[in-house]
MARRODREN-471508 format. One line per 3 residues: for each residue x negated, y negated, z negated of C-alpha. Coordinates in nm, 4 decimals. Each point is the difference from the previous one (the first is absolute). Example, Ala and Ser with C-alpha at 12.3 -4.5 7.8 and 13.67 -1.06 7.14 Angstrom:
# MARRODREN-471508
-1.2300 0.4500 -0.7800; -0.1370 -0.3440 0.0660 .
# end
This chain:
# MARRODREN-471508
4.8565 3.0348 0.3585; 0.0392 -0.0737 -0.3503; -0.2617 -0.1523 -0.2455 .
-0.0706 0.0516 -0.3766; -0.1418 -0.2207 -0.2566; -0.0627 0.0786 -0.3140 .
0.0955 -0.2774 -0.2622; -0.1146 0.0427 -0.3635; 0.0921 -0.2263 -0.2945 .
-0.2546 0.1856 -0.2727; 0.0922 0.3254 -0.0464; 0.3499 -0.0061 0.2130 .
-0.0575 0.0971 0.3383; 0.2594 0.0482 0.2934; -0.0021 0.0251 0.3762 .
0.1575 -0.2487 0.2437; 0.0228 -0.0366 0.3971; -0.1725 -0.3020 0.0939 .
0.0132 -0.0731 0.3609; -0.8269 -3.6474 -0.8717; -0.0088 -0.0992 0.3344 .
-0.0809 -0.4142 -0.0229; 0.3971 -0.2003 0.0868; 0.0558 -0.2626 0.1869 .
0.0240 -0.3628 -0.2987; 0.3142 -0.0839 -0.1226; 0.1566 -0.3110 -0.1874 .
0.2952 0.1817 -0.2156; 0.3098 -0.1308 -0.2109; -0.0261 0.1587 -0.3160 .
0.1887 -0.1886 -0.2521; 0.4104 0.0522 0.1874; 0.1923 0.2260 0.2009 .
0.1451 -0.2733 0.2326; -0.2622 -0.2753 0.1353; 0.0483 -0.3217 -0.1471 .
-0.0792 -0.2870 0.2863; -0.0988 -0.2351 -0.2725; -0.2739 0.1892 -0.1469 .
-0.0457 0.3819 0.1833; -0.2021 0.0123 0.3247; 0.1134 0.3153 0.1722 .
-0.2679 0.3140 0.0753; -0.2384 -0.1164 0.2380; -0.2217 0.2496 0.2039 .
-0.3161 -0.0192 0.1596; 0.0343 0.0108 0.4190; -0.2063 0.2588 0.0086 .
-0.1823 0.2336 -0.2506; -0.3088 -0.0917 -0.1336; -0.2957 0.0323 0.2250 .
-0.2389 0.3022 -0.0923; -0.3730 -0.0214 0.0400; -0.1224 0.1698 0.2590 .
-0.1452 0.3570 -0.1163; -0.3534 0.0034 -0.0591; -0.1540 0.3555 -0.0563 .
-0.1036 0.0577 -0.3649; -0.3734 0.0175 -0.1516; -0.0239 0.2953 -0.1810 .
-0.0973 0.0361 -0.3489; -0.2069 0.1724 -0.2911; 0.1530 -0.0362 -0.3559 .
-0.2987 0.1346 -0.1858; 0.0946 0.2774 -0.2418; -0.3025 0.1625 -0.0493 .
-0.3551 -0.0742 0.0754; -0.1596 0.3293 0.0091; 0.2756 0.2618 0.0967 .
0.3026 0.0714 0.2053; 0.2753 -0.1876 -0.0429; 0.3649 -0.0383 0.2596 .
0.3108 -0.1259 -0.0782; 0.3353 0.1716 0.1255; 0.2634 -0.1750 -0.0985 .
0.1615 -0.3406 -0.0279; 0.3133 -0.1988 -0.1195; 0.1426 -0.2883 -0.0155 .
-0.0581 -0.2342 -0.3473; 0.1375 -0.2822 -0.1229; -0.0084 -0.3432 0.1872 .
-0.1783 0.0993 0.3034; -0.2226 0.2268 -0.1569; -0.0709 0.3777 0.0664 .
-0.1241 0.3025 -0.2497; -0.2008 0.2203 0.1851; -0.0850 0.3686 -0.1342 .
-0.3445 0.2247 0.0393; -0.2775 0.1805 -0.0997; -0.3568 -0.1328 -0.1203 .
-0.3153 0.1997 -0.0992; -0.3184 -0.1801 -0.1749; -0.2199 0.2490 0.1316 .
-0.0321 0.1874 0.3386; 0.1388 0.3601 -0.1971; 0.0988 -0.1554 -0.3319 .
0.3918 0.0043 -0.0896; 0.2535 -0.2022 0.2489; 0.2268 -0.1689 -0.2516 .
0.3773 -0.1261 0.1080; -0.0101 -0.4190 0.0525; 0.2142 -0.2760 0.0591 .
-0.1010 -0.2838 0.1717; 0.2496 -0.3390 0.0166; -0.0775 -0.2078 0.2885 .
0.1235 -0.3356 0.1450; -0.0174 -0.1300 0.3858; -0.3067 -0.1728 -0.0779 .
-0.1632 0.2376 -0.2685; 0.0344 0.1840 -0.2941; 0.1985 -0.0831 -0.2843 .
-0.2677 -0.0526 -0.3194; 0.2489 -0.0056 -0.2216; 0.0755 0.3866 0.0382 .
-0.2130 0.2288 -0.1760; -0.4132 -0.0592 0.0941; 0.0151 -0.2654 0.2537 .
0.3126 0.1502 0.1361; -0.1197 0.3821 -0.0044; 0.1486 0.2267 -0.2238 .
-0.1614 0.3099 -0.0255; 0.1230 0.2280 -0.2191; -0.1469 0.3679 -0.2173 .
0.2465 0.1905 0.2330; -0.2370 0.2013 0.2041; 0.1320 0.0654 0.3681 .
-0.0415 0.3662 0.1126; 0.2091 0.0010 0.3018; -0.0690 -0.0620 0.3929 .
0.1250 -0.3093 0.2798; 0.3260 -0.1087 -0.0626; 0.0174 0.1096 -0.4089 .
0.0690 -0.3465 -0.1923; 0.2649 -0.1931 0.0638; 0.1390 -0.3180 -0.1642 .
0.3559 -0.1661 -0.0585; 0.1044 -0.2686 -0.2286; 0.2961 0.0531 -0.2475 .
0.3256 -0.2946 -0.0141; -0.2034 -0.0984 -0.3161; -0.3254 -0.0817 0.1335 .
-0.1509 0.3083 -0.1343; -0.2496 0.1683 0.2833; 0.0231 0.4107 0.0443 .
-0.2724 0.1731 0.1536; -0.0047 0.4072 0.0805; -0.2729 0.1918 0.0489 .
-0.1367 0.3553 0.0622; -0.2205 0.0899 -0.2988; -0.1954 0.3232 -0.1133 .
0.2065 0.2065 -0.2834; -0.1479 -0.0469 -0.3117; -0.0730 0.4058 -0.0921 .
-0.0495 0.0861 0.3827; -0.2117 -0.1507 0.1960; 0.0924 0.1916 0.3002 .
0.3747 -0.1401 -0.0595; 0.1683 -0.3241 0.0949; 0.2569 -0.2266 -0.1515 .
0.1391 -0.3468 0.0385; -0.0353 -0.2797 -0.2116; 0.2506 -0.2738 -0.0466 .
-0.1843 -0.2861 -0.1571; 0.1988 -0.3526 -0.0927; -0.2391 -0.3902 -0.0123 .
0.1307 -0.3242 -0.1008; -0.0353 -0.2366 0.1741; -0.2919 -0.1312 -0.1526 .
-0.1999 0.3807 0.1390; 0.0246 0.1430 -0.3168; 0.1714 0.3571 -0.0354 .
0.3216 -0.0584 -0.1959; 0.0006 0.2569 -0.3232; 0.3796 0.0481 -0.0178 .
-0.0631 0.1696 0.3154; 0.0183 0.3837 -0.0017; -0.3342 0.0616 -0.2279 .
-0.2156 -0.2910 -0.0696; 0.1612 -0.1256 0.3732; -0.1119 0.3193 0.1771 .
0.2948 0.3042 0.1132; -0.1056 0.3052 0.1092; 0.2079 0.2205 0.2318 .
-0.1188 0.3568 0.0446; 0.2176 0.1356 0.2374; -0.1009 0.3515 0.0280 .
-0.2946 0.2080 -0.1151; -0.2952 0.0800 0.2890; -0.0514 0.3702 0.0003 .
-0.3030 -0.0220 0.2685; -0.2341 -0.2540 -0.0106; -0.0987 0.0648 0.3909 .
0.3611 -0.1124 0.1207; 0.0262 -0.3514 -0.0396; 0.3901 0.0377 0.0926 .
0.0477 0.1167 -0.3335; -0.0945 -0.2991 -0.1921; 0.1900 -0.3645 -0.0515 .
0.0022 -0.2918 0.1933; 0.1102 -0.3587 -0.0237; 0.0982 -0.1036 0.3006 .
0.2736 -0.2416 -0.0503; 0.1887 -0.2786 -0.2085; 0.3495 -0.1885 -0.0733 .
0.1471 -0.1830 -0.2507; 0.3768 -0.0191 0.0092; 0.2453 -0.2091 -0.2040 .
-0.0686 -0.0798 -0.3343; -0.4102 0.1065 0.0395; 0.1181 0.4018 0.0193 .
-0.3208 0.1617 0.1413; 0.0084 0.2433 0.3309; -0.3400 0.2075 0.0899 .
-0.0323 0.1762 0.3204; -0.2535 0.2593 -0.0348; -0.1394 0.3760 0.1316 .
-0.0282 0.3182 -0.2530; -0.0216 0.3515 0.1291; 0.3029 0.1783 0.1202 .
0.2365 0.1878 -0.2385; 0.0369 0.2526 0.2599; -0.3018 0.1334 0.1200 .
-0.2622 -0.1556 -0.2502; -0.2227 -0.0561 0.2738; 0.1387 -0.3046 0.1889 .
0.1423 -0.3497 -0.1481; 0.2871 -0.1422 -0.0344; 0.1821 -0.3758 0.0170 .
0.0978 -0.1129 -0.3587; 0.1449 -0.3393 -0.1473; -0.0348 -0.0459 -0.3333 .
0.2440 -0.2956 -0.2203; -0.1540 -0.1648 -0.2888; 0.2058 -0.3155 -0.2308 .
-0.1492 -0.2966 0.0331; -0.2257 0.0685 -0.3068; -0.1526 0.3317 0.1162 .
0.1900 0.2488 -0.1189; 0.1389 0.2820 0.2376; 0.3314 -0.0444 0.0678 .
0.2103 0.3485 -0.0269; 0.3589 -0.0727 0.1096; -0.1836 -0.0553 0.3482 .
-0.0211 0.3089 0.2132; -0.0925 0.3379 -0.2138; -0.1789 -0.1082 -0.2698 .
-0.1473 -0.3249 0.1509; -0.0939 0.0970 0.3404; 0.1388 0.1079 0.3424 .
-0.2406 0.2113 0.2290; 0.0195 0.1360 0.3605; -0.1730 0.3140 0.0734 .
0.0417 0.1587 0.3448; -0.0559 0.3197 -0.0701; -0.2658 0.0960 0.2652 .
-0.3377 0.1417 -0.1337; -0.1528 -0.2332 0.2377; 0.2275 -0.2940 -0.0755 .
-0.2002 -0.2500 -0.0938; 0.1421 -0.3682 -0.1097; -0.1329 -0.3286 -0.0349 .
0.1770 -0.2554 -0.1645; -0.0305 -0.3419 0.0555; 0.2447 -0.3045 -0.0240 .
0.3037 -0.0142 -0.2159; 0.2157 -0.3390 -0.0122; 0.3333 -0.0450 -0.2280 .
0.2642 -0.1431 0.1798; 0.2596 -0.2458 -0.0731; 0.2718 0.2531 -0.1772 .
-0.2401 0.1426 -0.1683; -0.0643 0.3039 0.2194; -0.3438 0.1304 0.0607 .
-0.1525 0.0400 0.3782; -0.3446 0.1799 -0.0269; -0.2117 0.1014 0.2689 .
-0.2870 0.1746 0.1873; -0.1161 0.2899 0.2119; 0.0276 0.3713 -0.0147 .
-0.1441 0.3000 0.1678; 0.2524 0.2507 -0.0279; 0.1522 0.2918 0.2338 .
0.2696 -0.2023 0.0697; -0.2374 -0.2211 0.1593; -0.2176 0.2879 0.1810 .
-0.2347 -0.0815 -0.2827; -0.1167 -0.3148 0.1134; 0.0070 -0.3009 -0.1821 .
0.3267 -0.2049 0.0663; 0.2053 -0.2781 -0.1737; 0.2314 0.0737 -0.3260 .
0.1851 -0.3033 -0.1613; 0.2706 0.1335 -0.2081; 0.2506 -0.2004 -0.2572 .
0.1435 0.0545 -0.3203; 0.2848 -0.1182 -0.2113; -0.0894 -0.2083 -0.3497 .
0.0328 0.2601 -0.1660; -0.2464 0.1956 0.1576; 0.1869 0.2873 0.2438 .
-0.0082 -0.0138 0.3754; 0.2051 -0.2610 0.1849; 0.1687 0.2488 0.2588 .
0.0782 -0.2707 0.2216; -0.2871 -0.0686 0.0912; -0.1350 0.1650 0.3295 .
0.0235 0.3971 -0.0379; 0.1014 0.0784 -0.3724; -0.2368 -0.2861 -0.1407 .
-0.3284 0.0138 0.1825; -0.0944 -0.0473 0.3245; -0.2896 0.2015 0.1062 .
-0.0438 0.0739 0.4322; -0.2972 0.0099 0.2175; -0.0775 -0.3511 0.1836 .
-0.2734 0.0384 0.1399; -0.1096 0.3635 0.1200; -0.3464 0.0255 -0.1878 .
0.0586 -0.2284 -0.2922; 0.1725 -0.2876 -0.1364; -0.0646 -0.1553 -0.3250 .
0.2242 -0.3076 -0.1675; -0.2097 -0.1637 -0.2764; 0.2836 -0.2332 -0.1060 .
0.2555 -0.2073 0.1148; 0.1608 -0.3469 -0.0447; 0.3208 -0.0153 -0.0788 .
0.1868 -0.2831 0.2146; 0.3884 -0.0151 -0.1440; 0.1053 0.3245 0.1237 .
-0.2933 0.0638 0.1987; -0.2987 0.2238 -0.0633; -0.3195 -0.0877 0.2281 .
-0.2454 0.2599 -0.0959; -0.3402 0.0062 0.0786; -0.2421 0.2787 0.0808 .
-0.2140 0.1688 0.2721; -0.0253 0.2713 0.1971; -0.0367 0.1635 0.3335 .
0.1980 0.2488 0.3028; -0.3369 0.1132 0.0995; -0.4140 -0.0040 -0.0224 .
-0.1691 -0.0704 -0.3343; 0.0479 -0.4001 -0.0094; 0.3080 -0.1798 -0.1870 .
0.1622 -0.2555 0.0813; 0.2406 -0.2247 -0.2160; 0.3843 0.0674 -0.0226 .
0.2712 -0.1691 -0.1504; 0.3665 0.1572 -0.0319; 0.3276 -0.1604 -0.1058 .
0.2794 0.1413 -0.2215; 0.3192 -0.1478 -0.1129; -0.0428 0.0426 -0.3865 .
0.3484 0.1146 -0.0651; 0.0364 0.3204 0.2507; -0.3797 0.0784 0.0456 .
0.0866 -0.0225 0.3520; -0.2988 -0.1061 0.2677; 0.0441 -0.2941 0.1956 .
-0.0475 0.0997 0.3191; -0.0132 -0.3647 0.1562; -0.3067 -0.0848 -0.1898 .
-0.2801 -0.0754 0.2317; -0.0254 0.3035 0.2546; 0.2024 0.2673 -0.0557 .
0.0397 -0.0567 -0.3477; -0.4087 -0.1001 -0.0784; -0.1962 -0.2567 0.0140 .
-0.3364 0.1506 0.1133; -0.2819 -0.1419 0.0612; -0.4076 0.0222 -0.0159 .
-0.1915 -0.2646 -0.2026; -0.3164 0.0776 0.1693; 0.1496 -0.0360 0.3505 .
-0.3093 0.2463 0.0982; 0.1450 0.3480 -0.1702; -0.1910 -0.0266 -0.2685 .
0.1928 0.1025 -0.2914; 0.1930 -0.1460 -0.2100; 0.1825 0.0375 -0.3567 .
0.3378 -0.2172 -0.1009; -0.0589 0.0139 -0.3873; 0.2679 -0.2360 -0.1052 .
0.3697 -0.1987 0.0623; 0.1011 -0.3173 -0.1395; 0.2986 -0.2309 0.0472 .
-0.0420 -0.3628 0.0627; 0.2589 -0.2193 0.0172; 0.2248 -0.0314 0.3666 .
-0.0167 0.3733 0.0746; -0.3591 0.0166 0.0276; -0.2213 0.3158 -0.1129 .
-0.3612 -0.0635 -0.0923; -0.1625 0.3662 0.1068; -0.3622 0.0553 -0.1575 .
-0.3093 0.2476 0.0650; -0.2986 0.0654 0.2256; -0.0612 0.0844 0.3331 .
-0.3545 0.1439 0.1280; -0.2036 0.3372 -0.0773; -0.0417 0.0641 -0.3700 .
-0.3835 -0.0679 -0.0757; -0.1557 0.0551 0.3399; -0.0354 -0.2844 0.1184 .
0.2491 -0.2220 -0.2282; 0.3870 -0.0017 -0.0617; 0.1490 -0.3583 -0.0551 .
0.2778 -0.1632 -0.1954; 0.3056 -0.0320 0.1630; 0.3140 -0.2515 -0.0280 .
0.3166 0.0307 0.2185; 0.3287 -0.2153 -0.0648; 0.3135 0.1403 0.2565 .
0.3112 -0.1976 0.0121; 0.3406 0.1114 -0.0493; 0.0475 0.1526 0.2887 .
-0.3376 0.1892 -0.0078; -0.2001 -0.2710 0.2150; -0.3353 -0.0609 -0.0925 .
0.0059 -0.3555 -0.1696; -0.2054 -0.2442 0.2359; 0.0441 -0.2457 -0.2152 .
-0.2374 0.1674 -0.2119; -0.3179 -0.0171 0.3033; 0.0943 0.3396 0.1925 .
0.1768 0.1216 -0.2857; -0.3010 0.2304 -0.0352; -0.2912 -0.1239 -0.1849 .
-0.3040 0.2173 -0.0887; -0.2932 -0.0920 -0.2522; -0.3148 0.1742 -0.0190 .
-0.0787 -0.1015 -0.3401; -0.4053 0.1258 0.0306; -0.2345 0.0266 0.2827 .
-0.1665 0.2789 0.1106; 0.0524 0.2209 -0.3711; 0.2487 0.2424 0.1202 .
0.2242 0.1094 -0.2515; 0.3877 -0.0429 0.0277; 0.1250 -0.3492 -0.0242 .
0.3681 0.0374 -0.1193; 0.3253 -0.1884 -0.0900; 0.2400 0.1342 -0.2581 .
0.1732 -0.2134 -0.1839; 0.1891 -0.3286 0.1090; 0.2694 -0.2418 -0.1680 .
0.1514 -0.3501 0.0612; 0.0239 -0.2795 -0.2356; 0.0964 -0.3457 0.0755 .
-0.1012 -0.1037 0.3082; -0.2695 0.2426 0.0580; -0.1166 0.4223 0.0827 .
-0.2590 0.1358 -0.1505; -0.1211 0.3402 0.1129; -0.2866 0.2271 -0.2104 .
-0.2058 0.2890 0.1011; -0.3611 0.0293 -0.0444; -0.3804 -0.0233 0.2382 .
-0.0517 0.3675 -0.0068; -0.3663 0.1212 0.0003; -0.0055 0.3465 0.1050 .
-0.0599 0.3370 -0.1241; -0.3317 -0.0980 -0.1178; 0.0398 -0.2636 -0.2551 .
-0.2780 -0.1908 -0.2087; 0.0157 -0.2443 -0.2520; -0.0811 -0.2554 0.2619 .
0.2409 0.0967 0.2309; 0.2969 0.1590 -0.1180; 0.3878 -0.0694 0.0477 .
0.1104 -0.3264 -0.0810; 0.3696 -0.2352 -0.0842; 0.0803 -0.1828 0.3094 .
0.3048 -0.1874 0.0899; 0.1810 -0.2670 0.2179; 0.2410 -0.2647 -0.0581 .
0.1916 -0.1892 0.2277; 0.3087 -0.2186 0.0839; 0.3326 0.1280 0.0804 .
0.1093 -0.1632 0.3328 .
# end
């Protein structure tokens, strides 16, 4: 039986078928080709690598961002000389505005000589849901963050904003408008369908700080369900036309009920673009399955990739969800949840050869690595997928019942062959970061930096949130072994 896709670069639309890592010391001649007995020692290598300390599990914890109202953080990166940027949200009051911040942190602490203390926060207010800011850090230094935000004559509409710091935390004027660019991608026509409006949900700088954001707007087709769109900016904010039509590439499936979510979106080596997420489409029987699709520099489909571009099958029978994936040479490890049957997720991780978008059917099982955090079927959520160095894939979320009694913070680190990493305790470690306040305890954003992963979430409190006891930074930080 054939399949159809519908693939839409702005208004053209067509149908297709679609079926670090610490080295061993080394004495080295540097000054001649050919050793000179007199005065050149040759290379001389260690007998063995350098021992590792032994993994200890990490204490989690709170980077204060706001004393009297919610506050998470969702995103992370690496910074310069072992340090990491780290991207969220942070309201003064318990309803008042939740304003887009930066926080710079070292292993031991934050940095105080980034914006107050080390916190950045900026007048950007946030308007957007889990998994809406994300960070990445241009070849200049220069720090990019995205972020949903409310349109500024609808408040019923959404848009992204594409903000630019120095490295001192302070948004960089020469950025888009006063360091601020605003991407309205379409135009909600119901307020009630929250398909229709924009979303950030992901962030890449290629070569030469060119700008690539992954986001949702409502679909071109039917008006009524949403759509995968990349958007190019220069380096300096400006939307770049000579990519795709007019500066952006969309997917839209077509379906009435074809709802997508976007998620991660990574710029590879030749300057191709592999984005990523899940779909629920017919040609998945309308559940939610994996899409990762590529395209060319220029902003077209890369047809040689899986079926005509995009790869988008059922996994799992009732759902399957990739959040993001690491990108390992020509590997793709993606990371995600979902489940053949019941109501309870697990976590799932897929592998794909980033040249022919073709599945790796080796990879742990059957071609997944799946697996329950909980080890009691208690639900679980993959929200993340980054690449450490020697093949491994650190895989972040939560695992537990949302609220009743309390979901916790998960970390899992696989190897490259889709082994969970005992050198890392079981290779699952979970961290309740409250007692007894329900709420959803999350991870969402990770990065490496020197010698060390850091992972960021937040101690969820619930529905029911005071000014006591309301959602809070958290994070962990700990050696790579």
């Amino acid at each position: 039986m054939k399949r159809f896709v519908c693939l839409s670069v702005i208004g053209l639309t067509g149908c297709s078928n679609t079926a670090l890592s610490p080295g061993n010391d080394a004495a080295v001649d540097n000054d001649a080709a050919t050793p000179d007995a007199a005065t050149d020692a040759p290379a001389v290598f260690d007998a063995a690598p350098d021992a590792v300390a032994p993994f200890v599990k990490p204490t989690p914890f709170a980077i204060p961002l706001s004393a009297g109202g919610p506050d998470q953080l969702q995103s992370a990166v690496a910074g310069p000389n072992g340090t990491f940027y780290l991207a969220g949200f942070a309201a003064q009051t318990l309803t008042g505005a939740k304003y887009v911040t930066v926080v710079k942190r070292t292993a031991t602490g934050l940095d105080t000589t980034f914006g107050t203390a080390g916190i950045a926060t900026t007048a950007v207010e946030f308007a957007g849901g889990s998994d809406e800011i994300d960070i990445a850090v241009q070849p200049s230094g220069k720090i990019i963050v995205a972020a949903t935000v409310a349109n500024a004559t609808n408040s019923a509409d959404r848009d992204i904003a594409v903000l630019r710091l120095g490295t001192d935390g302070k948004l960089d004027t020469t950025f888009g408008t006063s360091g601020v660019r605003i991407l309205d991608l379409n135009t909600a026509v119901d307020a009630t369908l929250a398909a229709q409006r924009d979303a950030s949900r992901g962030l890449a700088i290629g070569a030469g700080g060119i700008i690539y954001v992954h986001g949702i707007q409502r679909g071109l087709l039917t008006r009524t369900d949403s759509d995968f769109a990349v958007v190019r900016l220069t380096e300096n904010g400006t939307v770049d036309t000579t990519f795709g039509t007019a500066g952006k590439f969309t997917v839209d499936f077509g379906s009435p009920s074809a709802n997508a979510t976007a998620r991660g979106i990574h710029v590879m080596s030749d300057g191709s673009i592999i984005a990523g997420g899940y779909a629920s489409s017919s040609i998945s029987g309308d559940t939610p399955q994996p899409v990762l699709y590529k395209l060319t520099s220029a902003g077209a489909l890369d047809t040689a990739f899986a079926e005509k571009g995009l790869f988008h099958a059922t996994v799992l029978t009732l759902q399957t969800e990739v959040y993001d994936f690491a990108v390992h040479g020509t590997n793709l490890v993606t990371g995600g949840y979902g489940r053949n049957t019941g109501t309870t997720n697990d976590w799932i991780s897929l592998r794909f050869d980033s040249a022919t978008g073709k599945r790796d059917m080796t990879w742990g099982t059957s071609g997944a690595v799946f697996f329950d955090p909980s080890g009691t079927n208690l639900g679980s959520n993959c929200r993340n997928s980054i690449a450490l160095p020697n093949g491994k894939t650190l895989l972040l979320g939560s695992t537990g019942p949302s609220n009743t009694p309390q979901q916790n913070a998960v970390f899992s680190i696989v190897t490259g062959t889709g082994a969970l990493d005992t050198s890392y305790g079981t290779g699952i470690n979970v961290f309740p970061f409250g007692t007894g306040e329900g709420g959803s305890d999350q991870f969402w954003g990770g990065a490496t930096s020197g010698n060390y992963i850091i992972a960021v979430g937040f101690k969820g409190a619930g529905t029911t949130q005071t000014e006591q006891l309301n959602d809070d930074a958290y994070g962990v930080i700990f050696p790579l072994q």
